[in-house]
mmCIF file of the C-alpha atoms, coordinates in Angstrom:
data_MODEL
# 
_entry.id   MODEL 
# 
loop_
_atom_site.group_PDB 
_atom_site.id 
_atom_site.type_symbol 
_atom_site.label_atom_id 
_atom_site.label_alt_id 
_atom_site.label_comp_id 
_atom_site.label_asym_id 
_atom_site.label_entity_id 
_atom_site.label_seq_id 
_atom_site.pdbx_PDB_ins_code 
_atom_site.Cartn_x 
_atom_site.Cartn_y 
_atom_site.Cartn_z 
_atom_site.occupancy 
_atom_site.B_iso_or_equiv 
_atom_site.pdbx_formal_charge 
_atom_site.auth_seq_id 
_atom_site.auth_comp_id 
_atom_site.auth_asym_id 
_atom_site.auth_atom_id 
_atom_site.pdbx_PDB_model_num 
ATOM 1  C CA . UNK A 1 1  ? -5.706  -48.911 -66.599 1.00 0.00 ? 1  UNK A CA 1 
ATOM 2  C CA . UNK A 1 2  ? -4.046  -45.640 -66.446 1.00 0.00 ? 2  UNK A CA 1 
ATOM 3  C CA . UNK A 1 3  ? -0.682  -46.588 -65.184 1.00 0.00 ? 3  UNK A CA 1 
ATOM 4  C CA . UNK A 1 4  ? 1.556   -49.696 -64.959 1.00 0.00 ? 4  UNK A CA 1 
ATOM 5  C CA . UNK A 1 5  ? 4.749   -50.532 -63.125 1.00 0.00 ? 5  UNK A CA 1 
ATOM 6  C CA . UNK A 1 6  ? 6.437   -53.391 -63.303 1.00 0.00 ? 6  UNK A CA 1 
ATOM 7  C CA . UNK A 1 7  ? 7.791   -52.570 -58.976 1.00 0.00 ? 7  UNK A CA 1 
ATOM 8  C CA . UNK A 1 8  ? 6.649   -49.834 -56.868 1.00 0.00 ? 8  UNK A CA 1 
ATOM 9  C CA . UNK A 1 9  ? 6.554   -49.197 -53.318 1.00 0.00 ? 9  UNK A CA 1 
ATOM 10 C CA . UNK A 1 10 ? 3.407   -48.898 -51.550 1.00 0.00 ? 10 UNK A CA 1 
ATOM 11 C CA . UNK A 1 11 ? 2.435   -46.377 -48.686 1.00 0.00 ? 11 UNK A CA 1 
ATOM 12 C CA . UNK A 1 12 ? 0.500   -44.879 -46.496 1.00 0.00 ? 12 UNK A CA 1 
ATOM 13 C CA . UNK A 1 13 ? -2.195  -45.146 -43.640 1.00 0.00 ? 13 UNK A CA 1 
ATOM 14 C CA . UNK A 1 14 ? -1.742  -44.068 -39.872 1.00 0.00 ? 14 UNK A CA 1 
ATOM 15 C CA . UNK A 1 15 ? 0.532   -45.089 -37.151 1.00 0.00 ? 15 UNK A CA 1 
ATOM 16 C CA . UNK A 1 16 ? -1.275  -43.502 -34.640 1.00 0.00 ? 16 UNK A CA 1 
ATOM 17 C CA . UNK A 1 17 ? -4.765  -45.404 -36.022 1.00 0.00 ? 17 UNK A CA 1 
ATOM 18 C CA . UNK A 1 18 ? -2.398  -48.422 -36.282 1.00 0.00 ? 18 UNK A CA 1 
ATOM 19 C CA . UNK A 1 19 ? -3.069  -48.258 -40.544 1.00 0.00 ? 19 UNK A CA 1 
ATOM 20 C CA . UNK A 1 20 ? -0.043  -47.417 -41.230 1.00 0.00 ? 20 UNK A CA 1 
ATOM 21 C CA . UNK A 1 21 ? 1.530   -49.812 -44.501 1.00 0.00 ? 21 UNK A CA 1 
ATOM 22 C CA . UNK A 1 22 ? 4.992   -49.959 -45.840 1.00 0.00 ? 22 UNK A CA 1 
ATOM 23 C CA . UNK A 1 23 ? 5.415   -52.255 -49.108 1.00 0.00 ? 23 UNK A CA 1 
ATOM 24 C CA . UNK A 1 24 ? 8.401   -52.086 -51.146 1.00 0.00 ? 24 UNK A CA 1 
ATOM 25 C CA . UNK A 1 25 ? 8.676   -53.648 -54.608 1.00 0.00 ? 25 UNK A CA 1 
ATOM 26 C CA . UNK A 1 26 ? 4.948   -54.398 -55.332 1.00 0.00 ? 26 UNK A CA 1 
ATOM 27 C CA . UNK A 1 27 ? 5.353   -56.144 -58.398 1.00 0.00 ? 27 UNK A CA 1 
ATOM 28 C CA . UNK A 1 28 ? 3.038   -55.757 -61.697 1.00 0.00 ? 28 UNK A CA 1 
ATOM 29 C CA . UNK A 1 29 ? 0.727   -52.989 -60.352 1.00 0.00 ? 29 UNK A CA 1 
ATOM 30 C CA . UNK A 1 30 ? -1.919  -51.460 -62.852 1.00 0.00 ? 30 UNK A CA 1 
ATOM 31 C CA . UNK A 1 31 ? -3.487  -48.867 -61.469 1.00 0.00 ? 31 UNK A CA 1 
ATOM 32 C CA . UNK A 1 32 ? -7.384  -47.971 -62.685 1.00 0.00 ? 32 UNK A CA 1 
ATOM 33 C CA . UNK A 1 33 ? -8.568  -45.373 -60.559 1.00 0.00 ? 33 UNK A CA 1 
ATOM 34 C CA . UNK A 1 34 ? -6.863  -42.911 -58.476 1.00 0.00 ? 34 UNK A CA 1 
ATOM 35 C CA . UNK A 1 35 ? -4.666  -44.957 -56.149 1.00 0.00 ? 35 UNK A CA 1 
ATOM 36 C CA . UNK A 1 36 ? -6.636  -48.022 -56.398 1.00 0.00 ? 36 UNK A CA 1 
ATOM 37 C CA . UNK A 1 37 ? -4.614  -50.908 -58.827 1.00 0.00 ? 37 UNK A CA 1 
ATOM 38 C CA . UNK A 1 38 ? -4.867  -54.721 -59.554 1.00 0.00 ? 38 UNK A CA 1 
ATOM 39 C CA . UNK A 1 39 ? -1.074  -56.096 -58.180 1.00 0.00 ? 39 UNK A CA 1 
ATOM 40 C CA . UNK A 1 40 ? 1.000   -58.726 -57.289 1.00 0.00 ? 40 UNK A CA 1 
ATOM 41 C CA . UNK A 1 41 ? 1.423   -59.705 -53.151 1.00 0.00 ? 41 UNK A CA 1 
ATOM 42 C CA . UNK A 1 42 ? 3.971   -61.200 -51.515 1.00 0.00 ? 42 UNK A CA 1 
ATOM 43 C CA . UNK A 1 43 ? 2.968   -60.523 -47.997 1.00 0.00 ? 43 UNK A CA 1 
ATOM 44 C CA . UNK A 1 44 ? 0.129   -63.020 -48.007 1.00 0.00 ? 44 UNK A CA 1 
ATOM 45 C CA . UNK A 1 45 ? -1.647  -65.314 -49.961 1.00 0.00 ? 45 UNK A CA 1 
ATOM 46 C CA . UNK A 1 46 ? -5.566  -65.016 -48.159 1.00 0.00 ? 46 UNK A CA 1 
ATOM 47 C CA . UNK A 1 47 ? -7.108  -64.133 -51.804 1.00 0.00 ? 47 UNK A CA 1 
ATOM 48 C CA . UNK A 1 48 ? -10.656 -64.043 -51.683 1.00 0.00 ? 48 UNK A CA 1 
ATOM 49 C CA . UNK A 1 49 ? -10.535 -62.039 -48.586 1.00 0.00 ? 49 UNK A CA 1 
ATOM 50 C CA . UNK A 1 50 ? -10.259 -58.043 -48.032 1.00 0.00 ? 50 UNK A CA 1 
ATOM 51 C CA . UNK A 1 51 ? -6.924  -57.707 -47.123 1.00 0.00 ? 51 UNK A CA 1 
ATOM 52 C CA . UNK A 1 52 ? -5.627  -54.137 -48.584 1.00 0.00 ? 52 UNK A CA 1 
ATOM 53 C CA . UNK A 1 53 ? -6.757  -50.439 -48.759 1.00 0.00 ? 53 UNK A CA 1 
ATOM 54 C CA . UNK A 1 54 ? -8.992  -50.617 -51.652 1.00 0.00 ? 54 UNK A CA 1 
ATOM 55 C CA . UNK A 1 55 ? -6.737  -52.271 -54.233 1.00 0.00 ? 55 UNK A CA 1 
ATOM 56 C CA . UNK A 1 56 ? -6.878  -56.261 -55.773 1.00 0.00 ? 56 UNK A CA 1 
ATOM 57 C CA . UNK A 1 57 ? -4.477  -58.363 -54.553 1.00 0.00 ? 57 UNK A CA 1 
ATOM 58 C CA . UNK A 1 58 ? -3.428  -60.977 -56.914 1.00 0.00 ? 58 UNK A CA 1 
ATOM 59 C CA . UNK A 1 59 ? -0.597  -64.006 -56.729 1.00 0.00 ? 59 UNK A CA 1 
ATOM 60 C CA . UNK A 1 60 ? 2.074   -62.544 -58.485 1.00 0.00 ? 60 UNK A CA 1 
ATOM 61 C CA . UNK A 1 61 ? 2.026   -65.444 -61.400 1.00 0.00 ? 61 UNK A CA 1 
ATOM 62 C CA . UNK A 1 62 ? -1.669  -63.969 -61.861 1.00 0.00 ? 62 UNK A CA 1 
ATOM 63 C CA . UNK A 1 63 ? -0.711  -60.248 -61.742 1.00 0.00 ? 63 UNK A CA 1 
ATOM 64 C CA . UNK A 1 64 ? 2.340   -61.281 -64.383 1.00 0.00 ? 64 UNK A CA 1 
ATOM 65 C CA . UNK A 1 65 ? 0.094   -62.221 -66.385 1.00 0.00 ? 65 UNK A CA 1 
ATOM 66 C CA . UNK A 1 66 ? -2.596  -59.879 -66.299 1.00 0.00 ? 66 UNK A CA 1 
ATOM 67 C CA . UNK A 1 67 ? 0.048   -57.069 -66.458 1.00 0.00 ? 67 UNK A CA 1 
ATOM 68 C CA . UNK A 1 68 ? 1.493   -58.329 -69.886 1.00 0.00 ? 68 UNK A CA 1 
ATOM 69 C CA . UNK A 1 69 ? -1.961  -59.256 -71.240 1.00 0.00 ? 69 UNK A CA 1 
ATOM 70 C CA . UNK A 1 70 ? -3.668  -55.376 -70.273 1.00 0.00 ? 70 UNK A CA 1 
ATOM 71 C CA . UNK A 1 71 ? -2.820  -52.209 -72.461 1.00 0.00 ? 71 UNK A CA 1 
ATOM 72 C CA . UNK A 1 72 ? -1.217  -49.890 -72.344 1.00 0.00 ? 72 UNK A CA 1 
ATOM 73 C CA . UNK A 1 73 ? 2.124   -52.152 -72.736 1.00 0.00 ? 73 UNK A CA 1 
ATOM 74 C CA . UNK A 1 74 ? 5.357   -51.088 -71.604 1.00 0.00 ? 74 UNK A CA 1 
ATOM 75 C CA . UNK A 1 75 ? 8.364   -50.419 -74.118 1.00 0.00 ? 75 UNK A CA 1 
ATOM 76 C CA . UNK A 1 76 ? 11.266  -52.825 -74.433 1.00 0.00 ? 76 UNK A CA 1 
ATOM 77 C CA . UNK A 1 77 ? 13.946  -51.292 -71.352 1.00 0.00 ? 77 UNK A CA 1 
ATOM 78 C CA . UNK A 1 78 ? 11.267  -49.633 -69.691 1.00 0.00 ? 78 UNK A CA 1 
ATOM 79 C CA . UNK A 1 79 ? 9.694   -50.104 -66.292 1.00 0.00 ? 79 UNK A CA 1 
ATOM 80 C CA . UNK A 1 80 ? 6.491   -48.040 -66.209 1.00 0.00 ? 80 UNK A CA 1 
ATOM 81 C CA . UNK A 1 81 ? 3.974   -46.580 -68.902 1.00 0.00 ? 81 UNK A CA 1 
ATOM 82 C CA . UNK A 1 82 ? 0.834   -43.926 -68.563 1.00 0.00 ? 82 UNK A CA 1 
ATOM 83 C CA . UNK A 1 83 ? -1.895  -44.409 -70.964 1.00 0.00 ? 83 UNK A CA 1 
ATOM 84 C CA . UNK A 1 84 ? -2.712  -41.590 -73.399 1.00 0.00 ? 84 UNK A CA 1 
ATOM 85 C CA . UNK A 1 85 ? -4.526  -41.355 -76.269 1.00 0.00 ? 85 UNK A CA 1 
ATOM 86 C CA . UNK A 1 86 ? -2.302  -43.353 -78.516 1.00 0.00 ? 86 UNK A CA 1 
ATOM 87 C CA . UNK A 1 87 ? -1.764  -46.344 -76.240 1.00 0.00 ? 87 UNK A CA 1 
ATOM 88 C CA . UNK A 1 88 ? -4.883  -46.097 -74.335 1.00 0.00 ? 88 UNK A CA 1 
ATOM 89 C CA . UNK A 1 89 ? -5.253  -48.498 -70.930 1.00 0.00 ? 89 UNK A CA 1 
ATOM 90 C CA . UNK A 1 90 ? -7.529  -51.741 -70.201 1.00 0.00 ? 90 UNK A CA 1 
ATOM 91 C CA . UNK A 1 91 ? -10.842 -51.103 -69.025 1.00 0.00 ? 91 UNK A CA 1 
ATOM 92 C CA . UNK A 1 92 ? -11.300 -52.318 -65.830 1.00 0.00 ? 92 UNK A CA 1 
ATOM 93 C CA . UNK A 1 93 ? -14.353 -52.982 -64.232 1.00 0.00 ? 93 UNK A CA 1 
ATOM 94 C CA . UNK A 1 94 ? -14.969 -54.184 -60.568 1.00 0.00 ? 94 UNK A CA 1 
ATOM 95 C CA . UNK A 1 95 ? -17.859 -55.842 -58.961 1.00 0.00 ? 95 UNK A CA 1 
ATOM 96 C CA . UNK A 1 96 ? -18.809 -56.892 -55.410 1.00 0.00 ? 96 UNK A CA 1 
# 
């Protein structure tokens, strides 16, 4: 995990391809490659099936925990945290 936010917003994709995604306040994103992150959803609950533009949709009581549980871990009053090479990130790896 290279990044974590406790909310973001979320977008991108095409109207004119009919893509096009706005999500504000995605809570407990960890992102682990590029733009790609493990999150909390609120706008459905069909786990299990692909539903997003390449990230992992989690409930968000999954995601909470995940996001406390994975390094790097955010500072007391702070809402985000990059890894670096003293508080290096989670490894993440994904599988079909």
């Amino acid at each position: 995990i290279w990044s974590k936010l406790k909310y973001t917003k979320m977008s991108g994709g095409s109207k004119q391809l009919h893509t096009y995604y706005y999500l504000p306040n995605v809570p407990y994103t960890m992102y682990f490659y590029q733009g790609f992150g493990l999150h909390g959803t609120y706008w459905h609950n069909n786990f299990g099936h692909p539903m997003s533009h390449g990230c992992v949709n989690m409930s968000i009581p999954d995601a909470e925990k995940l996001f406390y549980w994975a390094d790097p871990q955010i500072p007391a009053g702070k809402n985000s945290i990059r890894a670096d090479s003293d508080h290096p990130g989670t490894r993440v790896v994904i599988h079909n």
